[in-house]
N, C-alpha and C positions, 0 to 999 in steps of 0.2 A: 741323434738320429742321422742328421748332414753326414756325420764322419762317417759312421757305418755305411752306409750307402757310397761313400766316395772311396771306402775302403772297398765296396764288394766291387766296383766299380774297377777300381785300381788292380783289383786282380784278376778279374777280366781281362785287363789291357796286357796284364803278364802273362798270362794264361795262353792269350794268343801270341802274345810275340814269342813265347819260346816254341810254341806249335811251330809257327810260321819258321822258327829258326831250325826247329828239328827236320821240316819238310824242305828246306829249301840243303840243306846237309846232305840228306836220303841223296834228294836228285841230283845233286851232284855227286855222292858216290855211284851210286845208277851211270851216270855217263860215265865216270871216271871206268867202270868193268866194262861197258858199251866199247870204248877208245882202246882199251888194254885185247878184248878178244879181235876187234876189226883186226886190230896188229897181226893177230895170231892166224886172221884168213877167212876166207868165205862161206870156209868149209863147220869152223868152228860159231861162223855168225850166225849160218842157219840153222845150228841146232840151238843156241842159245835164242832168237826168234820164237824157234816152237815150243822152246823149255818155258819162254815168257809167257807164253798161250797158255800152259798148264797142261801140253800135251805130254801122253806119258813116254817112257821110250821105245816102247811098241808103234804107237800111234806116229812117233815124229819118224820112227825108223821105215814106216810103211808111205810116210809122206817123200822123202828122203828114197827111198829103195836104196838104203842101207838095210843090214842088219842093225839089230836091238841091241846089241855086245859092243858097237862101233858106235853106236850114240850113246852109249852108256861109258865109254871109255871118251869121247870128246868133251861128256857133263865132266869128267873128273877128270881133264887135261884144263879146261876150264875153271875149275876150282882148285887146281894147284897153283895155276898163271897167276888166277885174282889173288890167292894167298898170300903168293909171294911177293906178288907188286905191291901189296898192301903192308908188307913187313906180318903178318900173321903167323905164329909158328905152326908147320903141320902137323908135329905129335902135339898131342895132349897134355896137357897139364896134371901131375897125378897127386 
């Protein structure tokens, strides 16, 4: 009965640490796209800001007084930058 208990125990303890290992990864990827758009400009920080909010491109575009086509084209100047700094290929795999 000891074991089993120290087993369930035991994986508890692994259970968090690879949580802990997965979230602390995320957040650093998270900065590491944060560092890569700064690079790109202030222009492209504050849509990525509003993209964080879950504002949609209408909404960031009307925060912004851009148009919707010009924050819809810096989300996807932004996701080729991270792409590629990341080594990610941009076609698909077929």
């Amino acid at each position: 009965r000891n074991t089993a208990t120290a087993d369930a125990a035991l994986l508890t303890v692994e259970e968090q640490m690879q949580s802990y290992i997965r979230n602390h990864y995320q957040q650093e990827r998270i900065n590491e796209v944060w560092e890569i758009v700064e690079e790109m400009g202030s222009i492209y920080v504050d849509v990525l800001e509003l993209w964080e909010l879950e504002l949609s491109e209408a909404e960031s575009a009307a925060v912004l007084k851009i148009r919707p086509n010009t924050v819809k084209s810096r989300r996807n100047k932004i996701r080729k930058v991270v792409r590629e700094r990341f080594g990610v290929s941009l076609t698909p795999k077929k």
